[in-house]
N, C-alpha and C positions, 0 to 999 in steps of 0.2 A: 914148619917152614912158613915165613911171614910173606906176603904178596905186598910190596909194597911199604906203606905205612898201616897194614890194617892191627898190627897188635898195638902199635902209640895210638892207633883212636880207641880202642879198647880202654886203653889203661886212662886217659883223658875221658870217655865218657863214666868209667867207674870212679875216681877222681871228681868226676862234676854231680854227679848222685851220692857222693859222702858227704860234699858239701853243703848240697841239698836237706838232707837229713840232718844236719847240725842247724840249719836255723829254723826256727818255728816256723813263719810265717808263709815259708814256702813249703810245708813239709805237706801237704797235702794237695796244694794247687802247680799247674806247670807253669808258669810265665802268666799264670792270672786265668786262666781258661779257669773256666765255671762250669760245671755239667748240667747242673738244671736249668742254666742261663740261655733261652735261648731268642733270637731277635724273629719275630712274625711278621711276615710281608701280608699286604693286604693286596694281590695282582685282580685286574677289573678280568670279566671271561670273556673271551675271543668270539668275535663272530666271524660266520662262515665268510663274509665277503672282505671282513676287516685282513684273515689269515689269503684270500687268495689274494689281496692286492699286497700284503706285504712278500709273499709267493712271487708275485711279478715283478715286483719291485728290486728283490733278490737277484733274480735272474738277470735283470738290466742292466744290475750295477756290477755282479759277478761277468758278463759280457763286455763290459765298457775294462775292466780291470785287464781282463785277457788281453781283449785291444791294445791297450798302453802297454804291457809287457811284450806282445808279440815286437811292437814297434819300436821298444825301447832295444830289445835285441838283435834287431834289425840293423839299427842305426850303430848300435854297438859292434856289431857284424863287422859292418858297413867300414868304421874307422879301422879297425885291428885289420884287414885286409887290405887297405890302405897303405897302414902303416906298416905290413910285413914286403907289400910288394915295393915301397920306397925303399928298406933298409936294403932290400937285395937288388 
């Protein structure tokens, strides 16, 4: 018993792996993915007061965010209660 469409994706992804297999140039790669290919970042190393001001930094802006949603819903509150006590 099928849930849904899960036997048509079956048969569409067995279907898309035949056709895979019939052309050469993809018969070994998926959509160009490389395995040994891979990109190397060069990141500079964190110092201890560079992390605690980005630390604080965090905190201020994740505080300031709260802020604006406490008051956006507020305000949003504010109208919908408005507008329930006009209609009635």
């Amino acid at each position: 018993m099928g849930f849904g469409g899960s036997g048509s994706m079956n048969v569409v992804l067995r279907n898309n792996k035949k056709l895979l297999s019939k052309r050469e140039k993809f018969k070994k790669t998926l959509g160009g993915y490389v395995e040994g290919k891979k990109t190397e970042y060069d990141f500079p190393k964190a110092q201890r007061h560079m992390l605690k001001r980005i630390k604080e930094r965090m905190i201020y802006d994740n505080g300031q965010i709260l802020k604006r949603r406490i008051i956006a819903f507020i305000a949003v509150s504010i109208i919908l209660i408005t507008g329930i006590i006009y209609i009635l």
